[in-house]
MIDREN-357516 format. One line per 10 residues: number of its first residue (from 1); for each residue x, y, z of C-alpha. Coordinates in steps of 0.1 Angstrom, whole numbers, plus 5000, padded with zeros to 4 digits. Layout:
# MIDREN-357516
NUM) X/Y/Z | ...
This chain:
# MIDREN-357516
1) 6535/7365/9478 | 6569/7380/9472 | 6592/7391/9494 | 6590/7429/9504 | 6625/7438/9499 | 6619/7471/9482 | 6626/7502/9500 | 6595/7529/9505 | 6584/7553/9482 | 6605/7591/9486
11) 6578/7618/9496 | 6578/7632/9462 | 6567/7592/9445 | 6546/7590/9473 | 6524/7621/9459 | 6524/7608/9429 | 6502/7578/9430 | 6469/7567/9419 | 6442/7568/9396 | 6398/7576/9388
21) 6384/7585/9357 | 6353/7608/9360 | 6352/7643/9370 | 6366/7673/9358 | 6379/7693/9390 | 6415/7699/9403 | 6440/7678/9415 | 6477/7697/9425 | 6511/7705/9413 | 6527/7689/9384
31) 6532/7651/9379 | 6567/7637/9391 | 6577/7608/9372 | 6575/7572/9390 | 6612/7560/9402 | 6622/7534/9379 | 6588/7528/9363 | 6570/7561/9356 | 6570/7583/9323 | 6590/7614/9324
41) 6570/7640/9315 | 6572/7656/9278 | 6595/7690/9284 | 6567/7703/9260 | 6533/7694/9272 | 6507/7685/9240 | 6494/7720/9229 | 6457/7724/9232 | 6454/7709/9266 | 6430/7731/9286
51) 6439/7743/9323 | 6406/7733/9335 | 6401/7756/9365 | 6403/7745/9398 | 6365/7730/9413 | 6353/7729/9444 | 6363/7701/9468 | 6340/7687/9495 | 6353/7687/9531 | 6375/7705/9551
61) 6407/7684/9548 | 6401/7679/9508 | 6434/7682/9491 | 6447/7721/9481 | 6440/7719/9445 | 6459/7736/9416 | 6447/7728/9379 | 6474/7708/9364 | 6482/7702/9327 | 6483/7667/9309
71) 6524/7661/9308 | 6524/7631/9280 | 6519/7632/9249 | 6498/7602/9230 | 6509/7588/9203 | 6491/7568/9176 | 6506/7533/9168 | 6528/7524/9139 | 6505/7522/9104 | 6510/7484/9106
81) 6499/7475/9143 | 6471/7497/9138 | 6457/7481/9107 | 6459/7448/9129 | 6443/7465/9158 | 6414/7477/9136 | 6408/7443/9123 | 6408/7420/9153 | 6387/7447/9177 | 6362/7461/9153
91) 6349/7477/9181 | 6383/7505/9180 | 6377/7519/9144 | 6403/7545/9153 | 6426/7519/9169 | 6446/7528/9200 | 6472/7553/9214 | 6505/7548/9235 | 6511/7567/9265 | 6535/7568/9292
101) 6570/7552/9284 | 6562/7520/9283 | 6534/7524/9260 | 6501/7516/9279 | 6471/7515/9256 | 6445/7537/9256 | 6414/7545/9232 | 6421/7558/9199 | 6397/7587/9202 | 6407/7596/9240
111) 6426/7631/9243 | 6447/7652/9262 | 6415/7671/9276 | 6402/7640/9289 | 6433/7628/9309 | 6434/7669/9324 | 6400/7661/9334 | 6413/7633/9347 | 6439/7642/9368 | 6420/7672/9380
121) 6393/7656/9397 | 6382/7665/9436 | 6400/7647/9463 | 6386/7639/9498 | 6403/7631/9527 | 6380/7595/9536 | 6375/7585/9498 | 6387/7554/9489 | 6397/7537/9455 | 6400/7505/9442
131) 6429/7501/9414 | 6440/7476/9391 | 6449/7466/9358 | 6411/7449/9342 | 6402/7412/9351 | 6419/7412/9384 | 6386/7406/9409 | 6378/7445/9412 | 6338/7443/9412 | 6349/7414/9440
141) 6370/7441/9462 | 6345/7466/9453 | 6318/7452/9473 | 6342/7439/9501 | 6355/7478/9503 | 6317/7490/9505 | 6309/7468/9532 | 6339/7480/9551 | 6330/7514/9548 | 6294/7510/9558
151) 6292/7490/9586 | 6284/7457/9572 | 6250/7473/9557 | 6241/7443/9535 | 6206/7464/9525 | 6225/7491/9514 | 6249/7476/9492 | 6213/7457/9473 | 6220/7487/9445 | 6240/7482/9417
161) 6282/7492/9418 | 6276/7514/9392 | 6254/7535/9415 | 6273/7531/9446 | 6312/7535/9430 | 6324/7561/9403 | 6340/7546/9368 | 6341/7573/9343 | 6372/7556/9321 | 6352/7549/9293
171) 6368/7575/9272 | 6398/7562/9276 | 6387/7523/9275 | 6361/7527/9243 | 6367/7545/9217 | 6336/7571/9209 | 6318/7567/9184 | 6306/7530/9194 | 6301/7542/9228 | 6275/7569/9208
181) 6261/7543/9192 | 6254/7514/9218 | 6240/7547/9235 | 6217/7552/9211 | 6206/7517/9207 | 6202/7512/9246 | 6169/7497/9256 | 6143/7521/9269 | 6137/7501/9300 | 6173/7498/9303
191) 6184/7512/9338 | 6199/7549/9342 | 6230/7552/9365 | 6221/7572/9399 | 6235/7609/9394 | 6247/7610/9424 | 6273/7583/9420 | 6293/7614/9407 | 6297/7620/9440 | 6306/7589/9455
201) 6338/7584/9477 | 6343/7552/9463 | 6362/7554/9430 | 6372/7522/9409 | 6399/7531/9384 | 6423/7507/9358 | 6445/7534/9346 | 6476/7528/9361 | 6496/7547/9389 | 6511/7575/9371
211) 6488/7585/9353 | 6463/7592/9385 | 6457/7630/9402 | 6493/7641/9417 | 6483/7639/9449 | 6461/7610/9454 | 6477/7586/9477 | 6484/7620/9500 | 6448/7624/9503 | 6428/7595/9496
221) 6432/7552/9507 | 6439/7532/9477 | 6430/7497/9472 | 6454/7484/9446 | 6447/7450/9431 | 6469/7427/9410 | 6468/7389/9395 | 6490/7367/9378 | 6491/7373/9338 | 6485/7340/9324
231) 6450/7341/9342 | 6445/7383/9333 | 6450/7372/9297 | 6423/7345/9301 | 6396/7366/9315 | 6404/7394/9292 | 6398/7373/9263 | 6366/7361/9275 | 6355/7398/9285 | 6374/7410/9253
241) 6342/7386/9229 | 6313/7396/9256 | 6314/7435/9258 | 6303/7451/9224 | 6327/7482/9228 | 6354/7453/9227 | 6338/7431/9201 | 6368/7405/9195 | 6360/7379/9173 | 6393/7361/9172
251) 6409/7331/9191 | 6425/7334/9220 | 6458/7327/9205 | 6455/7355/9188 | 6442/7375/9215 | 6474/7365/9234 | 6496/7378/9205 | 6479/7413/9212 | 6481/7408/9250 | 6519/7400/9250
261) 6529/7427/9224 | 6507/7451/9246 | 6484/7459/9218 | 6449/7450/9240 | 6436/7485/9255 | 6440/7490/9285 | 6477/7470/9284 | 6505/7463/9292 | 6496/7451/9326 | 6530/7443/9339
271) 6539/7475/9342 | 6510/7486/9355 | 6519/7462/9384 | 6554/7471/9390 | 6541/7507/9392 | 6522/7501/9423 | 6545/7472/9439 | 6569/7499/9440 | 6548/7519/9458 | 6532/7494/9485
281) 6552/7507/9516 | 6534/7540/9513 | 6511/7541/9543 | 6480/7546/9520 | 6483/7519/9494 | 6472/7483/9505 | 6486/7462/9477 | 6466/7430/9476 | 6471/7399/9450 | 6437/7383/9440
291) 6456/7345/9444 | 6456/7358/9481 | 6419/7367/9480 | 6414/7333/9465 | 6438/7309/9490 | 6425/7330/9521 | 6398/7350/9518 | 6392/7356/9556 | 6423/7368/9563 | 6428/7395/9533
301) 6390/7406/9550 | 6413/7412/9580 | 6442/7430/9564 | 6417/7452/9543 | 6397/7463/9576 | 6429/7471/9594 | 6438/7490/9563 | 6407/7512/9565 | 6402/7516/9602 | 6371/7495/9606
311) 6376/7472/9634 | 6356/7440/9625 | 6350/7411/9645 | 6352/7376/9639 | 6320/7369/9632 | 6317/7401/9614 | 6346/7384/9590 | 6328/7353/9592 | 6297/7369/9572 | 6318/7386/9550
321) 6334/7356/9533 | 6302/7338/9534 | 6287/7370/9512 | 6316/7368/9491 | 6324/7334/9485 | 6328/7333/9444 | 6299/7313/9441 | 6273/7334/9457 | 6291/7365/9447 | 6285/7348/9411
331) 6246/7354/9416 | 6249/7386/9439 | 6221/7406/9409 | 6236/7440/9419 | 6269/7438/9404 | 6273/7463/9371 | 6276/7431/9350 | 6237/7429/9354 | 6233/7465/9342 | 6259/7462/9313
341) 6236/7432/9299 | 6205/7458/9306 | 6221/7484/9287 | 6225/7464/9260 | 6262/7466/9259 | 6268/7426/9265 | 6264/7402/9232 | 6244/7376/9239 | 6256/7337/9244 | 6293/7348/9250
351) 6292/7330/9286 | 6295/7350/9317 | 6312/7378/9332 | 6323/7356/9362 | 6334/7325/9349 | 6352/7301/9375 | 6365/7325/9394 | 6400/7307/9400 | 6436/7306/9401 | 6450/7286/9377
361) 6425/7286/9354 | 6449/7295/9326 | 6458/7257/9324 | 6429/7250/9308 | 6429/7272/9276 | 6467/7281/9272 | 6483/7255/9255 | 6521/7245/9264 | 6538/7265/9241 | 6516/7295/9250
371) 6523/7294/9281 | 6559/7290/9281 | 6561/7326/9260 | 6544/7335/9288 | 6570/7324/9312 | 6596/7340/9295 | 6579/7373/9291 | 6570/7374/9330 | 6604/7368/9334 | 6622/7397/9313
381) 6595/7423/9327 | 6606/7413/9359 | 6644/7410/9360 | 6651/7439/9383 | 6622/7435/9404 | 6611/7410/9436 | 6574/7411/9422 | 6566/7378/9419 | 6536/7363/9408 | 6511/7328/9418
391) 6503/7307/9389 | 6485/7280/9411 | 6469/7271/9442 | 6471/7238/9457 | 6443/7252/9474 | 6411/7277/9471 | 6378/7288/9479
């Protein structure tokens, strides 16, 4: 899917790439900007922004850690986009921020402290991270990547993601003050997250590339996920009306306005993508499209063992895509969707967090017109790049 024309990253990109979201420990020197898709770093860093000292890192071969500063500043949007914002995402009373050059969206009430917690987090030699932009099959790789890691142990993964993988981007996802309050409205029987997921080596991250701890890809494997947009914008929409720290009560023509001006949180996710498929050649980034999960399962269970070092055998892969075929995965009860509804975060009778699970679903909710403004907004993001992307399969699990 594409052709691999690209050159490698230089040393100094290479350092650069990554993301996580919950801990507040070091990370290394200061950010380099991304070759032809990174922000360049503000010559005056936002004032304010604390130099979090350094934290302890676990194992010998953890990355050397110096406390870096945030280098971007955030910037609110423009009166009028934000009034528009407000409206259609009630759940965003203080709207969103820009970040990086190309403006990705973050949480109107996230800060600079938050990303400097953020990029100076702990890193382990052996942890691994799964990264993508949202609605790309993540939970999907999640549990595929666990299974890897812990020799097929099929009891051991029967607890939910949230305990077994680290996701700590809510700050910069939901904006505060509703997270506060669906906090304070959570069930009592609702379940608590294990503590010691803090401490996981599995991380799960949708920030994008450079805006992850300097040195991530030195240190840690990353799993970098990505999908075609017409079917991103699809899922988003439908996860956009479930979740109650989105709350979007629109259509989804008008959540596709937002998507393609890049006013959804959490977007734009084309260059998000570039970001990473510029990176791919670095030894430890495995850069995986979710229509190639979909059109051969079995064989991405391949690529993704030899990625991580875990020999597995054909039988072993044989189990593997029977455990994850979409439709059992669909009624696996130990994903994080299942505690989000117990949390009380999910509105009720807004369908299902895994839907049809396929490529080409777009066809069936964007009309013509839609989805040639899609075409041509693929098509401008990706002039001077060989990223291409699958908008159908003849073909799929």
């Amino acid at each position: 899917m594409g052709t691999e024309t690209a050159s490698g990253p230089t040393a100094e990109q290479a350092g650069h790439a990554a993301n996580l979201e919950p801990g507040e420990a070091p990370g290394s020197r200061p950010l380099p900007c991304l070759s032809n898709g990174g922000s360049k770093p503000d010559p005056t860093p936002p004032q304010g922004t604390p130099g979090h000292p350094a934290g302890s890192e676990e194992g010998p071969e953890a990355a050397a850690a110096e406390p870096v500063a945030f280098p971007y500043k955030l910037r609110p949007l423009d009166p009028v986009t934000q009034r528009r914002v407000i409206a259609d995402f009630p759940a965003l009373p203080h709207g969103l921020q820009s970040v990086l050059d190309w403006d990705f969206k973050v949480a109107g009430t996230a800060t600079a402290a938050d990303f400097a917690a953020h990029l100076n987090q702990p890193l382990r030699r052996g942890d691994v991270w799964v990264c993508s932009p949202p609605k790309c099959g993540s939970m999907w790789t999640q549990e595929l990547v666990w299974l890897l890691e812990n020799q097929l142990d099929f009891d051991g993964c029967r607890a939910m993601l949230t305990d077994r993988w680290r996701f700590g981007e809510s700050r910069f996802a939901a904006d505060l003050e509703e997270r506060a309050r669906i906090a304070a409205a959570r069930p009592a029987t609702a379940p608590v997250p294990d503590p010691t997921a803090a401490r996981s080596r599995f991380v799960k991250s949708h920030l994008p590339l450079s805006l992850s701890p300097p040195r991530l890809l030195d240190t840690c494997k990353v799993v970098y996920l990505a999908r075609n947009p017409k079917d991103i914008c699809v899922s988003f929409f439908n996860h956009a009306r479930r979740y109650k720290t989105v709350n979007f009560g629109g259509s989804l023509e008008t959540f596709a306005e937002h998507f393609l001006a890049g006013t959804v949180v959490m977007t734009p996710v084309v260059p998000h993508m570039l970001e990473a498929w510029r990176l791919r050649h670095h030894p430890n980034l495995c850069f995986i499209f979710y229509e190639d999960m979909k059109r051969d399962l079995r064989g991405q269970i391949r690529r993704l063992a030899a990625f991580l070092d875990r020999p597995c055998s054909e039988s072993d892969v044989e189990r593997l895509a029977e455990y994850l075929h979409i439709d059992n995965f669909r009624k696996n009860p130990w994903r994080s969707e299942d505690f989000g509804k117990q949390a009380g975060m999910v509105n009720e009778g807004a369908g299902e967090f895994i839907r049809t699970g396929k490529t080409g679903d777009w066809k069936n909710h964007l009309s013509p017109e839609l989805s040639a403004r899609f075409d041509s907004w693929i098509e401008s993001q990706l002039s001077d790049s060989d990223l291409r992307f699958v908008m159908e399969l003849d073909k799929q699990d």
